[in-house]
Structure formats: C-alpha cells, structure tokens
N, C-alpha and C positions, 0 to 999 in steps of 0.2 A: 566762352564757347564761340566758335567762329560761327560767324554767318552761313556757310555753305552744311555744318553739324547741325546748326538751328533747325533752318530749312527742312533739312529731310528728318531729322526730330518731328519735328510739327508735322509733316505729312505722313507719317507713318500714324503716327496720335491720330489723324484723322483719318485714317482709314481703318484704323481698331473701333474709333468709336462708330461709325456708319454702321461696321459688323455687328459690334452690339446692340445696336438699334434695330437693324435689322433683326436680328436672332429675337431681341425682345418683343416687338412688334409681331411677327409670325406666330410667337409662342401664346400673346394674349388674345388676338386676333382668330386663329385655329380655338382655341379654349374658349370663345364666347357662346353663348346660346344661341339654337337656332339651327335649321341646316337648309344650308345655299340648297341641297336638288330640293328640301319642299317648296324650299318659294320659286324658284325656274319653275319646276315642274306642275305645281301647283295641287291638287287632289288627285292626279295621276296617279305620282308617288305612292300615295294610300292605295289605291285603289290595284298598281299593279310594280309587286314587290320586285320583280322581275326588271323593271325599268330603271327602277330608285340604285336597284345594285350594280346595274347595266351603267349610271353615268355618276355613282362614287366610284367606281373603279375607270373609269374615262378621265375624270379631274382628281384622281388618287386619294382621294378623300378614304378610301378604305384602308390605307396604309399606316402602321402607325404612328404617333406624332413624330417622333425623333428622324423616323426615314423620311417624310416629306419634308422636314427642315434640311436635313442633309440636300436632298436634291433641288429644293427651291434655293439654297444658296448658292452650290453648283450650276444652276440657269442662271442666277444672277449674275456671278462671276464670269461666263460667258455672255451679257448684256441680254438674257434674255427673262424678263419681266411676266413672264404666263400668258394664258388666252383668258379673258373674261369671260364668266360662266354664264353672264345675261348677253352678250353681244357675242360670243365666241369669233371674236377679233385679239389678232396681239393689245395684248395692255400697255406697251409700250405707242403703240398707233393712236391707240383710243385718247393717250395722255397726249401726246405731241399736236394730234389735229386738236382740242383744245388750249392746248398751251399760250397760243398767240391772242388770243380772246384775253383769257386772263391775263398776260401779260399787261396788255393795254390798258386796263383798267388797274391792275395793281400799282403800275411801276408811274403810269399818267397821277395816278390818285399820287401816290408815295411823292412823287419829284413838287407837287403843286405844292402839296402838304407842307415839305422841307420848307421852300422857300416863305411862304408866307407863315408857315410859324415862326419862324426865325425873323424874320423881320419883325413879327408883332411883340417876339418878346425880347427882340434890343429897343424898339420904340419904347416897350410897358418899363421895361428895365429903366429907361433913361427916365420914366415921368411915375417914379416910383412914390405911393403914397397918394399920387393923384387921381382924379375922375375918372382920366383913362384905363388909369392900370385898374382900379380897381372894377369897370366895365371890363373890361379884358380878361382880366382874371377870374370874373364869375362867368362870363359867356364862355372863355374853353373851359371850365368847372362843367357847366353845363351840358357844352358838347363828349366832354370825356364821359361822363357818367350816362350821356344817350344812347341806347340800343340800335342798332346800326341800320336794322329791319325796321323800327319804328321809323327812324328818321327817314328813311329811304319810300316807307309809305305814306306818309306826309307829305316829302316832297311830290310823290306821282299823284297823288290825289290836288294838290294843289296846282301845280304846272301842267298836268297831264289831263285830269280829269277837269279841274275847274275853269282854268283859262285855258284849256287845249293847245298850248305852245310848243310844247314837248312829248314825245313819243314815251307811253307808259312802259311800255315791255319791248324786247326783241332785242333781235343784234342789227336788223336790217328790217324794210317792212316789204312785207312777202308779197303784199297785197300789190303792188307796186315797184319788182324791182328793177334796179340800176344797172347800167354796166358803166365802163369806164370811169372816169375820175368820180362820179355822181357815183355809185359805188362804195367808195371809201369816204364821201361825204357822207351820206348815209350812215356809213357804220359811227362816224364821229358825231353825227346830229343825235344817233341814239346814244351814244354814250354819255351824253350830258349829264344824265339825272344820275348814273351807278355811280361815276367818278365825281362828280361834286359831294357824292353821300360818303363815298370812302373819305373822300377828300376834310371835310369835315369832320370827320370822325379820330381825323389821324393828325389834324392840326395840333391841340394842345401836347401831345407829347413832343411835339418840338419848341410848342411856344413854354411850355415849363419847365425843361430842361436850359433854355437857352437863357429866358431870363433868370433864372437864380444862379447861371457863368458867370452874367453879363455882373449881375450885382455881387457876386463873390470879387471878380475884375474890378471893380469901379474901387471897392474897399482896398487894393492893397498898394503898396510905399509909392510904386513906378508911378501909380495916379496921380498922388498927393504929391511927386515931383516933379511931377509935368505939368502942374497947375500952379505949381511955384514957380517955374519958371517960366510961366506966361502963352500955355499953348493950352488955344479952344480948346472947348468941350468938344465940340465936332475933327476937331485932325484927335483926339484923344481917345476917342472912343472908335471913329473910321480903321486909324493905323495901328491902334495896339491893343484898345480892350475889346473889339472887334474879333482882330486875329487870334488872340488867346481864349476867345470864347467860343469860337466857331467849331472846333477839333471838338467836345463833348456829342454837340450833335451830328457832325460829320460820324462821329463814329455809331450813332445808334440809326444813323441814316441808313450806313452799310448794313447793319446786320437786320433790320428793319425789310432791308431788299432780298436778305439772304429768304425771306418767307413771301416775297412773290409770286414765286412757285403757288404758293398753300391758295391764294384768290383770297377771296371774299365771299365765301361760301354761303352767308344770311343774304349777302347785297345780291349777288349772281341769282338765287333760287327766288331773290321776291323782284328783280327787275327782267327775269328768263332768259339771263344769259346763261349760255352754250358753254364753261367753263370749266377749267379742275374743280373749283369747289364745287360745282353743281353736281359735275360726272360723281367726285365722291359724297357727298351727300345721297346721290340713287344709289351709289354701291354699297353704300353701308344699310339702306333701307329692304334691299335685298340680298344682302350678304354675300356680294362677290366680292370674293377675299384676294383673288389677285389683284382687280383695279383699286383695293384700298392698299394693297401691302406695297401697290407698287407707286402710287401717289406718294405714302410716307417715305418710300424710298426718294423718290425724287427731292421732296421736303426735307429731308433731312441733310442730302448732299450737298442742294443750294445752302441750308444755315451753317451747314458746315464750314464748306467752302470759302462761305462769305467770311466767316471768321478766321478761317487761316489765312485766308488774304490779309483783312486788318492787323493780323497778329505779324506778318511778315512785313507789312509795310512799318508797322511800329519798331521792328527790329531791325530794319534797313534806317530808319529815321534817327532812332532811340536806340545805341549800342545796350543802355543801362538792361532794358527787358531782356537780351538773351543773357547778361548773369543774376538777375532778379529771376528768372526761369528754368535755370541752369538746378 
C-alpha cells in the first residue's frame, strides 16, 4: 500500500469512527434519566405545564429521538456544537473559554510526568534488584493506586492550610488581582498544587512502562556485544538501550496528550479550577446535554487525531505497518 492510499485510508477510518461516537454518545446521553427543563426550570415545570412544553420545544427535546439526531449531526457537520440549556451560550464558547485553563494544567502535568518518569525508570531499570528500584517501584505502586482527589486534598491541607505556602483553590486570587506579567505569575503560583497532583498521579505510567523497555533492552545479544567488546555501561545504555527504549513511552506520551482535551475533572472540581472537566462535571449534574455531547465530541477528535498522527508517523518511519495494515 503506498503512503499517500494509507494516509487517506486512515483519515477516512477516523472520521467514521468520530461518527460513531458521536451517534453513540447522543443516543445514550438523550436515553438517560432525568429531564434537563426540570432541573433549569426547577418546580416551575411542575407547577406550569405550559412552560415545560414552551422550552422542550425551544431545545427540541419534544422531537422524537431519531429526528434530533439527524439534526444535531447536521449542526455538527456544519461546526455547530448547540446552545447550552444552563448558560444559553454556544457550547462551542463555553468549551474554548475553558479550554486554555485545562490545557495548562493537563499538558504542564503530562510533559513533567513524561520526563521524570522516564528518567526514574532507566535509573530503577539500571539498579535493578536494588534498594532503589525496589523504593521506586513501591512509591509509583503507591502513587498509581492513589485517588487523585485524595491526594490533591492532602496536598492543600498540608501546603495550603498548614504551612500557608500555597494557594488552596482558584485560578487567580480575586481578593487581590494582578495585571501585567504579575498576572500570569499568579495564575502559575496557583497552579502549583493541581499540576504537581496530576503530575504525580501520572508519573508511574511512564516510570513502568519505561523500565520493563529498558530491562527487556539490557537482556538482548547487541548488549552482551557491546560489553564484550569493551564499551561502558553508560555509552551503552546513553546511545542504544536508551534509544530503543524510549519509542514505548514516546508513544503512550502522544496518545496520553490525545485526552488533554478531557482535564482532570476530580483535580479541577477539588482545586476550583474553571476547566473542561469542571464545566462537564456541572453539565452532567444538571443535564445539559449539549455541553456534554459536545465536550465528548472534542475528546474524542483529540484521541482520535492523536492516534492517526502516531499511526502515520509509524508508517512514514515503518514502511512494514502500511502492509501489516493493509
């Protein structure tokens, strides 16, 4: 298969699958208990039928299920994401002015995360069997198996509350705000405590992936030839069991990013950032179904996308995958 049949192979694949997601999402989403005008409206609804039927046929909710799919894909495929039934603002607004908040915090946590797991698990990798690896290996044991909210309240209670070092909640402190460069200090002085909790939370899936490379690497012939012929452990493990180890997490790096987009929905709601996971978190609590339908839409384009990227850069690198795929 050539490269340029691959390519639009693969992007068509991922534009069937988006569809399907989307159609599936709508269908469970619409089918759930509950209804978005009693909770806007609140005992209104009850109390004046005339209202209730006045704003299901406003947000089409009186329609039956297969026509308001039909038309919410048709708004989709013209980029248009609905109004939210609690803000009545485009859904697409409501995501973008949070988008950059999350960001910051997903993609700062994810990049810290990479790096130092990956370093702790070529260190644990090379001192395998010993004090260290095996501190190493039970501390991200530990971190992986910790609740993200717990840890994240531990930390504000300890930095925040006990030593008062650190800013418990916010994106910025209101009580006192900034302009200019003090401003964006601010917002990175609060971010300390979300993005060290993600940050920890997302280290061992690099440091355990990286060192069982690094020790599959150290096991095989090229090793045990380059130590016959008389070259460190350090240029041997630097220039080649390094290199061949690195691609495992490089790649769950990327698709890791591809769910950026999604936040950190426990960390965001218990540190009071302003964020996707937060907005859908309220929107699921009150059942506005556009700002969830169209959050998952966003989440599922980035994991998409992310993966057809990796998937074309392996077949631009790796001829073998487009007839392994073929």
């Amino acid at each position: 298969m050539s490269l340029a049949r691959y390519i639009i192979s693969r992007f068509f694949q991922s534009i069937f699958i988006i569809l399907i997601i989307i159609i599936i999402n709508f269908i469970i989403i619409s089918s759930a208990p509950g209804d978005p005008v009693q909770f806007i409206a609140g005992d209104i609804a009850i109390y004046n039928p005339d209202l209730a039927a006045y704003l299901r046929a406003k947000w089409g909710l009186d329609k039956p299920l297969y026509e308001r799919l039909l038309i919410y894909l048709t708004n989709v495929l013209r980029g248009d994401l609905g109004y939210s039934y609690r803000y009545s603002e485009p859904v697409i607004n409501l995501i973008l002015e949070r988008l950059p908040v999350t960001l910051l915090l997903t993609v700062s946590a994810n990049i810290m995360a990479f790096v130092i797991g990956v370093l702790l698990g070529v260190y644990s990798a090379r001192k395998i069997g010993g004090k260290s690896d095996t501190f190493l290996t039970v501390l991200n044991f530990f971190l992986w198996s910790t609740p993200s909210f717990w840890l994240g309240i531990i930390l504000m209670m300890f930095f925040a509350v006990d030593l008062k070092i650190l800013p418990a909640t916010g994106l910025i402190d209101l009580r006192n705000p900034k302009t200019g460069i003090w401003f964006y200090l601010d917002i990175l002085y609060h971010s300390i405590l979300p993005v060290t909790t993600l940050t920890l939370i997302t280290i061992p899936l690099y440091y355990k992936i990286t060192r069982d490379t690094v020790i599959q690497q150290a096991s095989e012939d090229y090793v045990t030839t380059y130590r016959a012929i008389g070259f460190s452990e350090d240029v041997i493990y630097r220039r080649y069991v390094f290199r061949n180890s690195i691609i495992p997490p490089v790649t769950v790096f990327g698709v890791h990013m591809g769910f950026a987009v999604a936040g950190a929905a426990l960390i965001e709601n218990v540190f009071g950032w302003p964020g996707v996971g937060r907005l859908l978190l309220d929107s699921i609590s009150t059942r506005d179904y556009p700002v969830i339908l169209g959050i998952f839409i966003i989440i599922a384009s980035s994991v998409v996308l992310t993966n057809l990227i990796i998937d074309l850069l392996y077949a631009i690198l790796d001829p073998r995958v487009r007839i392994e795929k073929r």
